[in-house]
Each structure stands twice: as structure tokens, then as C-alpha cells.
C-alpha positions in Angstrom: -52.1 70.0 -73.8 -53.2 68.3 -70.4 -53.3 69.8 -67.4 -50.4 68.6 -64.5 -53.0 68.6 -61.7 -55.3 65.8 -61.5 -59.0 66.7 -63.1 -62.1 68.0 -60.5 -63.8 65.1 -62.7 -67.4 64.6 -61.0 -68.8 61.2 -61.0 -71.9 59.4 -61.9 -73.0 58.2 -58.7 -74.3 54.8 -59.5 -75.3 52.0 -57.1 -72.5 49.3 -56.7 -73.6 45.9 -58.1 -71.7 42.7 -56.9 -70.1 41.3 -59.6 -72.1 38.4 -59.5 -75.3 39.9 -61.0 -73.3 42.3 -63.6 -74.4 41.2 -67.2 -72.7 38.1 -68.9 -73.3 36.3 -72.2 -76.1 33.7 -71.6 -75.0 30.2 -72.1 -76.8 28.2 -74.2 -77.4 25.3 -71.9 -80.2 23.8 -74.4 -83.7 23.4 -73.4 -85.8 21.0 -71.3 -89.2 20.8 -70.3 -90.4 21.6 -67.0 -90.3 18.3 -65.4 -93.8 17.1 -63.5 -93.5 16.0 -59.8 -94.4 12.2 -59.2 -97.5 11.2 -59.6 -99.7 11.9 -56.4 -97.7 14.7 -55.1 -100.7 17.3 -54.2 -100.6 20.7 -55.8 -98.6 23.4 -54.6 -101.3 24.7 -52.0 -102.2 21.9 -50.3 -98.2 21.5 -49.8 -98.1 24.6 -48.1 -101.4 24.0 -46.0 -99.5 21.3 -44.3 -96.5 23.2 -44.1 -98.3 26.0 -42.4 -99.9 23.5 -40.3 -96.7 21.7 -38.8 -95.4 24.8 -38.5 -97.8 26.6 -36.1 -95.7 27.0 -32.9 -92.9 28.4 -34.9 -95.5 30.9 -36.6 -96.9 31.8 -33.2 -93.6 32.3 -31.0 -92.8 34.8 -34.2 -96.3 36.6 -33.6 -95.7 37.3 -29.9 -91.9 38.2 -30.3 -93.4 41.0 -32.7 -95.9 42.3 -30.0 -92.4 42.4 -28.1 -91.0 45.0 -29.7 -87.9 43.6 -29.5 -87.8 40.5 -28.5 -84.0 40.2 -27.0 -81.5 38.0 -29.8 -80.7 35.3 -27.9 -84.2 33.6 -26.1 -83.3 33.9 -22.0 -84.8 32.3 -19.5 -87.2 35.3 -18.5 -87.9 36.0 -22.2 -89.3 31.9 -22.6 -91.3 32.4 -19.4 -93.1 35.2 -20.5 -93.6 33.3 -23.8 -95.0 30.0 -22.4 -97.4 32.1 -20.4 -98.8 34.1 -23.2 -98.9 31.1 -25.6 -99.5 28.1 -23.2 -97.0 25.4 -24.2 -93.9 24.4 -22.0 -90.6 26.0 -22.3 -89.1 23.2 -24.1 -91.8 24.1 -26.9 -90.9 27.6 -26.9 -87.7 27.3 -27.2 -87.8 24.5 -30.2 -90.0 26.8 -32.1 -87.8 29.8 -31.4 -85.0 27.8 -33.0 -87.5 27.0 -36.0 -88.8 30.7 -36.4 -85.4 31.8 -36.5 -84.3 28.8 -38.9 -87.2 29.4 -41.6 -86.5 33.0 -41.5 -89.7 33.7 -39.4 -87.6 36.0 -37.4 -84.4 37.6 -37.7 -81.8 39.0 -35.4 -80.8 42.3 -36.0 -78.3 44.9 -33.6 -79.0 42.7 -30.6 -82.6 42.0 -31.1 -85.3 40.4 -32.5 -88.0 41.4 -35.1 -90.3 39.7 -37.8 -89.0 38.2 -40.9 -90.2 39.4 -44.4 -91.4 35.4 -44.5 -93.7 35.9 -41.6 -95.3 39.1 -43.5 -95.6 36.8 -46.5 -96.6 33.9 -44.7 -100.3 33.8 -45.3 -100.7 34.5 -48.6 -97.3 33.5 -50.5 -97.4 29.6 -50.8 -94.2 29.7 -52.2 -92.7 31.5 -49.1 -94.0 29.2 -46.8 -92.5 26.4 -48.6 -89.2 28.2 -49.2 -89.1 28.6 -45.2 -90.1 24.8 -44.7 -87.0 23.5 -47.3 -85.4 25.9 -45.2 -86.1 24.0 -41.8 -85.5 20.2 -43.7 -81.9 21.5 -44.7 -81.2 22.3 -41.4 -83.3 19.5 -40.0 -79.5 19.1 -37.6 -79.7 22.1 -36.1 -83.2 22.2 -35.2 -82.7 18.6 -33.6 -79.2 18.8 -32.4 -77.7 15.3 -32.0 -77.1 13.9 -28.4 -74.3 15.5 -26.5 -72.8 12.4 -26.0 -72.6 11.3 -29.5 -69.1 11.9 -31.2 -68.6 14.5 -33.8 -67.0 12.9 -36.0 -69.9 10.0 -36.1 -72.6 12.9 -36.4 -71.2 15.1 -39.0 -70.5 11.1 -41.1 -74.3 10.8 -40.6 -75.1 14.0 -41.5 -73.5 14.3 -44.7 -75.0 10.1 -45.5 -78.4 11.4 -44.8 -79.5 13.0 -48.1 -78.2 9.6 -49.8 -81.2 7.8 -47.8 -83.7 10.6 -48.2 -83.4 9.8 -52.0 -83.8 6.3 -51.5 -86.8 6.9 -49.8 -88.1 8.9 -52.4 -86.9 7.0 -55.4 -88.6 3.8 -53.0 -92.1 5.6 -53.8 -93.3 3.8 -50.7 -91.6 2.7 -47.0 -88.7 1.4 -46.8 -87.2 -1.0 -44.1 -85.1 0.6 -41.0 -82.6 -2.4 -41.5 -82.1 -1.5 -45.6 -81.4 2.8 -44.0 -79.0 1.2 -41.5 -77.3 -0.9 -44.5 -77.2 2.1 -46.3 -75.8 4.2 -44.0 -73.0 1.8 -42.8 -72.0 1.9 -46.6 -72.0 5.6 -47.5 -70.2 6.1 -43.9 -67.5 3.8 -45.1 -67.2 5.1 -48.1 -66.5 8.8 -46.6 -63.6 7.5 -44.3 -62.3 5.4 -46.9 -62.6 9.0 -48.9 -61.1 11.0 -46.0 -57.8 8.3 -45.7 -57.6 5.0 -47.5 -55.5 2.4 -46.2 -52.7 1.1 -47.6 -52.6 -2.2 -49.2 -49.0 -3.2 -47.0 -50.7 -1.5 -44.0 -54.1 -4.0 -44.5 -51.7 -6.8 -45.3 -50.0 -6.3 -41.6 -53.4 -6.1 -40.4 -54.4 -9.9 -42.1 -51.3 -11.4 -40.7 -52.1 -9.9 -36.8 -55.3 -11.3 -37.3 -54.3 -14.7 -38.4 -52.0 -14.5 -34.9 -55.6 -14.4 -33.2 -55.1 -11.2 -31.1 -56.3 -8.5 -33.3 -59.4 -10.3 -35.0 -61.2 -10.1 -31.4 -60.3 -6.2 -30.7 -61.8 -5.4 -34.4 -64.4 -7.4 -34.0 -65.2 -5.4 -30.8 -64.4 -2.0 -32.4 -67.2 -2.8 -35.1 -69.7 -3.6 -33.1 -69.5 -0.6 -31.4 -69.7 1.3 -34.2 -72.1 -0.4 -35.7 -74.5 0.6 -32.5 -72.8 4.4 -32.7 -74.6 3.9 -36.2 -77.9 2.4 -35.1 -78.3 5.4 -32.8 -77.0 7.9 -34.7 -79.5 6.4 -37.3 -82.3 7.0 -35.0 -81.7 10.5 -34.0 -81.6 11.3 -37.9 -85.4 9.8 -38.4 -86.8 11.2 -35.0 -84.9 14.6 -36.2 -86.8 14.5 -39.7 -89.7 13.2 -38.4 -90.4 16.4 -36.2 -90.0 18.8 -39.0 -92.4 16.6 -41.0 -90.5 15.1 -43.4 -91.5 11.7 -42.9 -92.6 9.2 -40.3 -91.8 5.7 -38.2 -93.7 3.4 -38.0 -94.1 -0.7 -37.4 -93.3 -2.3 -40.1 -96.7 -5.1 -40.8 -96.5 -8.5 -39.7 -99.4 -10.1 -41.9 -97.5 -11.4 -44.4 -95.8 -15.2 -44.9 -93.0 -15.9 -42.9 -89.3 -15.0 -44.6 -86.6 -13.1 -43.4 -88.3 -11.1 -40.9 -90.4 -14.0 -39.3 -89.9 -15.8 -36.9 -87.0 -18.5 -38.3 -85.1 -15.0 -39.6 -85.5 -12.8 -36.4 -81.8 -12.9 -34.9 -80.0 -13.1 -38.5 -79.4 -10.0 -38.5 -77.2 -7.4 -36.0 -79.5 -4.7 -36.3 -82.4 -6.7 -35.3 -83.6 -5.2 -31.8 -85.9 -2.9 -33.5 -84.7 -2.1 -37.2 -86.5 -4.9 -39.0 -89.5 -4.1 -36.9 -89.6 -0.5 -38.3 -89.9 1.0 -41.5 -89.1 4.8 -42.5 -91.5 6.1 -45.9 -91.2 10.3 -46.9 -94.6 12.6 -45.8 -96.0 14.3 -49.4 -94.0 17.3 -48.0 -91.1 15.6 -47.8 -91.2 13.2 -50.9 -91.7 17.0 -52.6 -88.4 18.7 -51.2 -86.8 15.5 -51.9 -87.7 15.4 -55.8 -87.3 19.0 -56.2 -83.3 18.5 -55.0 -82.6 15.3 -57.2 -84.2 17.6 -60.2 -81.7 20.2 -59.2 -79.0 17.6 -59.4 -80.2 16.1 -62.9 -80.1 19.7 -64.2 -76.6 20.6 -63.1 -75.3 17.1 -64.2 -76.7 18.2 -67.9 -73.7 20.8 -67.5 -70.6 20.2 -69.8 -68.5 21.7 -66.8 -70.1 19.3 -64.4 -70.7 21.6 -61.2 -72.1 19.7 -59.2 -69.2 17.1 -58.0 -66.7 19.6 -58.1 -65.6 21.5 -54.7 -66.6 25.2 -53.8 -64.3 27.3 -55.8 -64.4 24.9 -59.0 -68.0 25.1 -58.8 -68.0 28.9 -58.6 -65.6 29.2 -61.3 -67.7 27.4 -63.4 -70.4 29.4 -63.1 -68.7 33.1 -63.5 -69.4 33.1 -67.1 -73.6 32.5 -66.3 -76.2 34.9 -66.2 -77.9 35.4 -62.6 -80.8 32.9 -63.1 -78.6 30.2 -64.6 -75.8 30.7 -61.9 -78.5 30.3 -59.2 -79.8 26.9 -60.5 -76.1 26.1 -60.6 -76.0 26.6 -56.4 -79.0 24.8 -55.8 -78.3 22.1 -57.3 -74.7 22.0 -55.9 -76.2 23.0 -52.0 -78.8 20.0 -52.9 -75.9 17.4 -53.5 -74.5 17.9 -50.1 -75.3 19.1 -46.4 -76.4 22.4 -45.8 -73.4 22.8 -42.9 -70.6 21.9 -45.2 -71.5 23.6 -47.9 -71.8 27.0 -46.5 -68.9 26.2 -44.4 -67.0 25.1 -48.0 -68.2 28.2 -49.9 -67.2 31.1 -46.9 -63.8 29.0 -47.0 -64.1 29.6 -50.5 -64.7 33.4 -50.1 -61.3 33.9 -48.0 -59.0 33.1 -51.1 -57.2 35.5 -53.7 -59.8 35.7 -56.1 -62.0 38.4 -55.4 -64.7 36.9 -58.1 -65.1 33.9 -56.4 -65.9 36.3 -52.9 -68.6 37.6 -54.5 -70.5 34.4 -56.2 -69.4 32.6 -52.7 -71.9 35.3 -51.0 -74.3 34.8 -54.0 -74.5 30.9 -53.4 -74.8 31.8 -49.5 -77.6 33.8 -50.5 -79.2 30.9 -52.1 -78.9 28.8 -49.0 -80.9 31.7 -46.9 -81.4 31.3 -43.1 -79.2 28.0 -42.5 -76.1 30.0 -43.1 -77.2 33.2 -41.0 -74.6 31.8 -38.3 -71.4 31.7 -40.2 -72.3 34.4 -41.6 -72.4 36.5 -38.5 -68.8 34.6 -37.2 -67.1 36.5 -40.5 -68.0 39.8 -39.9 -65.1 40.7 -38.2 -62.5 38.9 -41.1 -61.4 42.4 -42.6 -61.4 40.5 -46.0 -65.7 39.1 -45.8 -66.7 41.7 -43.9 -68.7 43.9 -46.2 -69.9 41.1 -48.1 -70.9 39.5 -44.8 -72.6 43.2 -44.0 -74.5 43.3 -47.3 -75.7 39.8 -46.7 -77.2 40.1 -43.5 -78.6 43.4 -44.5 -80.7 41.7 -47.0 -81.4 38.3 -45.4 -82.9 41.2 -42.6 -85.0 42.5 -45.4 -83.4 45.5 -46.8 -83.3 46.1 -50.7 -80.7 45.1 -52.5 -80.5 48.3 -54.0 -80.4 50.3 -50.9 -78.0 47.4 -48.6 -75.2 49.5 -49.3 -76.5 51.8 -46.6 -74.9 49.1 -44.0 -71.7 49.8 -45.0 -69.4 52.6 -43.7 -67.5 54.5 -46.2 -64.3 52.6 -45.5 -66.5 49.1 -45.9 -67.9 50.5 -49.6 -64.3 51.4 -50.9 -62.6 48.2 -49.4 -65.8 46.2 -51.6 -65.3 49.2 -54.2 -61.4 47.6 -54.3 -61.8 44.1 -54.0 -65.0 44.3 -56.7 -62.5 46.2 -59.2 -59.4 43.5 -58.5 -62.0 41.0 -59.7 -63.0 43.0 -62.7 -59.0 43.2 -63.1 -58.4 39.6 -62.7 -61.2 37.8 -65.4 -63.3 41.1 -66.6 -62.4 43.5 -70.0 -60.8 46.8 -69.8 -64.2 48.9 -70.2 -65.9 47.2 -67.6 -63.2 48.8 -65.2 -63.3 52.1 -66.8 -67.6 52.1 -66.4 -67.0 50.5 -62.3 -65.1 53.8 -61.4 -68.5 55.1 -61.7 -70.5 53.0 -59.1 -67.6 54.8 -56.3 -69.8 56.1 -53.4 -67.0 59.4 -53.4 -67.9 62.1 -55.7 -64.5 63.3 -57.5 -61.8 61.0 -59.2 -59.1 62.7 -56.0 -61.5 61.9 -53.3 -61.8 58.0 -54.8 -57.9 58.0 -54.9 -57.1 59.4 -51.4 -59.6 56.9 -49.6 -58.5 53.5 -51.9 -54.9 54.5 -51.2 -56.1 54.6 -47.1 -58.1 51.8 -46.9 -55.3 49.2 -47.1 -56.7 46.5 -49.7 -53.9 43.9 -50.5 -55.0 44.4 -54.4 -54.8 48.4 -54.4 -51.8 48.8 -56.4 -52.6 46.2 -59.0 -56.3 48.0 -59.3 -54.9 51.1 -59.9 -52.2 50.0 -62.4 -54.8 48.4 -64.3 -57.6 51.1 -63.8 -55.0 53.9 -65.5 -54.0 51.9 -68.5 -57.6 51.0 -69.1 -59.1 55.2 -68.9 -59.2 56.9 -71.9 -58.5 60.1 -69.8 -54.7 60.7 -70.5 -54.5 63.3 -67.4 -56.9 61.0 -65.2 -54.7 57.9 -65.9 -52.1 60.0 -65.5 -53.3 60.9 -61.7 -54.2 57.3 -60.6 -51.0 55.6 -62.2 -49.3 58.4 -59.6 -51.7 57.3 -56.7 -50.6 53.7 -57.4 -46.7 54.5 -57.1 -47.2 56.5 -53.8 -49.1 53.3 -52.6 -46.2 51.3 -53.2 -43.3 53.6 -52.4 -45.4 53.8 -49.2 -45.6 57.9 -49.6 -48.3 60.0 -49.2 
């Protein structure tokens, strides 16, 4: 006979794991060798002697906002005096390695202000750190080099997400390539996006032919495209100045020794981009031939995948790697965040995050965690969304340095039973029945009535469907009996 009142049933206190690193089966995606970087590339040291080397100001504005104490978050103007007087650069340095400390993860912002990075701790001894922090700075080569204010947004965020496209040719070149063959490129990958974004219809391009053919229209286009074609050419430029000061490759005039052809003299004027395009030629620095290879190995990896990841959006990508093991699932992101630009894809994955399925929250956070620093910002801007907020919490706590096992800590009890919740609704949704039984376990309250009387106040959209499902999954006929009763006062709307 079991008891009417619900069971003093003390609980394992065990520390909550997101659902993206719980135990799956492995999938047997076959094996490959570890591929071999091109020929030439220097070894892994030397890589990160030049990344420490272009990356001393950054290293050094992180050193004195240590000695700070706590340097304030946001660098103001009396903070970046006092800096260019202890270090001896302008203001204009200070602040472009402030942004580049905080970028590579040098230093992070925490309650207002400033303290070292776990990178700057590591940054004299762990090569791999140091070039972690510099792939870092080259995905967010944007920010640290924002375009010009008066460019339009539309046009930068086009040339943004074209710009990986012309890194690879670069690399794939194995040598430098023309400014005039970028521009080409460019021009076509931009079209392709806005024929992406709206295609025009074949009736509406008809009506277009026959204005021209009146003779009004063809002038006005031809107007509008040469205009954009020098929106390009500048936008172009910003993009290899940008990348060029974080070192990932350089400008320079392109020879003139050679027999006259297209670029001599009888060929100078052909072309519209002449001014100073076919004068120049762009080639990739061994640093960033390196981080270049590495991402187009991430992306021959993922395309491998029968579920083919790596074109798919956000959510399909993170649905296709739910049933993958940590490591696996991490390759996965990589090579997904290394098909597209850093901005977008954090901003596609947090997008991701705000939908029903609570699964797809927690890899969404997993991914971000991939990206590191780069998506520090949008992370911060969620922290108030009731829905992202302790994942947001739990990731800043441990992009700040904190263990993983002890990031809970920055929650508030509320936080931990609204991710207690939304963790079990996932378990609901795609998880088995046990799995639910062994997650009431990893509660931060210590007695099954303490648990119920906090997820009934908390106010998770999913509570009632939790708690269904947690009671005809326990074994515990009086326990199910309890939270089955918790789940009706939740909907009734009783206490």
C-alpha cells in the first residue's frame, strides 16, 4: 500500500550536464587519415611565432589592463590615455588592439570590468592557444576593421559573406592572385546572393528588355551598375586592407617585367576596374594560407556526411548532429561556422536557439561555443530573453574561464530550474523514458516536493508536458503519483 502524501525522497545531487554533451551512440562516420597541410606551410610553432609577433600590441594592452586591476569594460577616453602613456603608441593603436585583445579572447569583460583571458595565461607556452586566438581575430577580421561609415549595409554584409569564397581562391591559387580576378569574383558571388535573396521574374525582365529597347531605361542601368561596380571596388579594398592588418595576407604591385598582353600597355583601359586593380595583386601570408586550409578541410569533412550539414541552415544542421557524440558534433560546427561568416552564423544559430525545441537550444549554445570570442556580443544582447538566458549565463561564465563543471554557480536557483525544465522538455521531446527518470537527479533542490513547488513557480511554457511525461516514466507509483498531481494544479492554474 502507498502512502497518500508525496515521499520525503532525497536526491542525488548531481551536476546538470547540457544535453549536448550527455552520451549518444557514436556514428560510424568511417575513417580517414589525417590530412597533411600544403607543402611549405611551416610547422605549427613557427605559425604561432608569427602569430605572437603580429599580435604584440594586442598582447601588451592585455598586460597593462591586468596591472589595472580592473580595467573599466568599455575603453574611455581617460582609460586610452593612461594606456598610450604607459605603453607609448597613439590612441588610435590602443584602442585597435583593445578591440583585438578583447576579440582573441586576451581579455574578457566581466560585471562591468575588465580582466585577463585564460588565452593570455596560456599565451606563451600553448601554441595551439595562440593560434586558436589568431583564427579567432581572422573570423572576425570585420569587426576588428569596421567598414567605412559611409558604406551601405547591405553592400558590406554582401562582401562580407563573398569574402571567404576569395580567401579560398587565394589559397587554392598557391601563389598571388590578380586584384582584377578578386573584383571578378566578388561581382559574381554578390550577384549570386541577391539573385538568392529575390530572383526576378522572367515577365518582370521581359518588361525590363522592352524599356530598354525604348532607350530610356538602358542609360539609368547602365548608370546604376557602374555605381555599383565602384561600391564593389571599394568595398573590395576595405576587405584586403582589413585582412591585411590582422596578417592574413598582403598587397602588393603586381610585376611589370613580363611581355606585353592584357595588362600592357595596348590592354590598359580594357577593363573597368583598371585604375589600380590590374596593378595589384592579393597572395595569403603562411598564417593565413594555414587558417584558410584548415576551414576547407573542415568543409571536406562535413561534406563526407550522408546528412550533408554543412549547406543546410542552423536548426537542420543542429538536428543533424543530435544523434553525435561531443567530438563528432564539434567537427560538425566547425565545419558549418567555416562555410559561412562568423556574424551570420552566430546570428543564425541564437535565432536558432529561440525556437520550440529545447534540444536545438542547447547544441545552438554548443556551436556558439565553438565560435568563442566573435560571438561574445550577441551573446551578452540575450541575456535578458527569459527563454536564452541561462544558457547565455552558462556561456559567458565559461568563455570568462570558469569550469564547466562548476558554471552552474552563475545561475540563481530560479535560472537552474528554468534550464532544469527546458533540459527535461528536450529529453521529453527526442530522448527515452529512463533518461528522464536519471535527469530528476541532476535538480539543484534536494527533495522530490521542493523540485515540484519551484518547476510549478518558475513559469516554463513546457512545465506541464515535463511533468506528464516525467510521472508516466518513474517507476515510483507514489512519486508519479505526486508529480502527475503537480502537473494538473499547473494547468488548472491552482496552487
Amino acid at each position: 500500500m502507498t502512502s497518500r502524501t508525496p515521499r520525503d525522497s532525497r536526491l542525488r545531487l548531481v551536476r546538470n550536464r547540457p544535453m549536448a554533451t550527455a552520451r549518444r551512440p557514436a556514428v560510424n562516420r568511417g575513417s580517414r587519415p589525417a590530412p597533411r597541410p600544403p607543402e611549405g606551410t611551416p610547422p605549427p610553432s613557427e605559425l604561432a611565432r608569427q602569430a605572437r609577433a603580429g599580435l604584440t600590441g594586442a598582447v601588451a594592452i592585455a598586460h597593462w589592463a591586468a596591472a589595472e586591476h580592473g580595467a573599466p569594460g568599455a575603453l574611455s577616453d581617460e582609460a586610452a590615455a593612461r594606456a598610450t602613456e604607459v605603453l607609448g603608441v597613439s590612441e588610435r593603436e590602443v584602442r585597435t588592439d583593445w578591440d583585438r585583445a578583447r576579440l582573441i579572447g586576451l581579455i574578457e569583460h566581466h560585471a562591468g570590468t575588465t580582466r585577463p583571458g585564460w588565452r593570455l595565461q596560456a599565451w606563451d607556452r600553448d601554441d595551439s592557444a595562440v593560434l586558436r586566438g589568431w583564427v579567432a581575430l581572422l573570423d572576425a577580421w570585420s569587426l576588428a576593421c569596421p567598414a567605412p561609415e559611409t558604406a551601405e549595409p547591405t553592400a558590406v554584409a554582401e562582401v562580407v559573406e563573398a569574402v571567404p569564397q576569395l580567401l579560398s581562391l587565394l589559397q587554392l591559387s598557391a601563389g598571388p592572385v590578380p586584384i582584377s580576378t578578386l573584383l571578378d569574383m566578388l561581382r559574381q558571388r554578390v550577384a549570386e546572393l541577391r539573385t538568392e535573396r529575390c530572383e526576378v521574374p522572367q515577365e518582370v525582365t521581359e518588361d525590363r528588355e522592352h524599356a530598354e529597347g525604348a532607350g530610356g531605361a538602358a542609360s539609368a542601368d547602365d548608370a546604376q551598375d557602374a555605381e555599383d561596380a565602384a561600391t564593389l571596388e571599394g568595398l573590395l579594398d576595405w576587405a584586403l586592407d582589413a585582412l591585411s592588418s590582422v596578417g592574413a595576407l598582403t598587397v602588393r604591385e603586381e610585376p611589370q617585367d613580363g611581355p606585353e598582353g592584357p595588362e600592357g600597355p595596348e590592354g590598359a583601359g580594357s577593363a573597368p576596374d583598371d585604375a589600380k586593380g590590374d596593378r595589384r595583386e592579393a597572395e595569403l601570408t603562411a598564417l593565413g594560407n594555414w587558417a584558410v586550409w584548415v576551414k576547407l578541410e573542415q568543409i571536406c569533412v562535413a561534406a563526407q556526411s550522408p546528412a550533408g550539414n554543412i549547406e543546410q541552415h542552423a536548426a537542420d544542421m543542429l538536428r543533424g548532429c543530435a544523434g553525435l557524440t561531443p567530438g563528432p558534433a564539434r567537427a560538425e560546427y566547425r565545419a558549418w561556422l567555416a562555410a559561412r561568416p562568423v556574424g551570420s552564423a552566430v546570428v543564425e544559430l541564437i535565432d536558432a536557439a529561440r525556437g520550440d525545441d529545447a534540444l536545438l537550444r542547447g547544441l545552438a549554445f554548443e556551436a556558439l561555443r565553438v565560435v568563442g570570442a566573435p560571438a561574445e556580443p550577441n551573446v551578452r544582447a540575450v541575456v535578458d530573453e527569459s527563454c536564452l538566458r541561462p544558457y547565455a549565463l552558462l556561456w559567458l561564465a565559461e568563455h570568462e574561464g570558469a569550469d564547466p563543471d562548476e558554471a552552474l554557480d552563475a545561475l540563481t536557483r530560479e535560472e537552474a530550474t528554468w534550464l532544469w525544465v527546458d533540459t527535461a522538455a528536450a529529453i521529453s521531446d527526442h530522448g527515452e523514458s529512463p533518461l528522464l527518470v536519471r535527469h530528476l537527479e541532476s535538480a539543484v533542490q534536494g527533495t522530490v516536493p521542493a523540485l515540484l513547488a519551484e518547476v510549478r513557480a518558475v513559469g516554463h511554457p513546457r512545465t506541464v508536458q515535463v511533468l506528464v511525461a516525467l510521472a508516466a516514466a518513474h517507476p515510483d507509483p507514489a512519486l508519479a503519483k505526486a508529480v502527475r498531481r503537480a502537473a494538473f494544479q499547473v494547468h488548472t492554474g491552482g496552487a
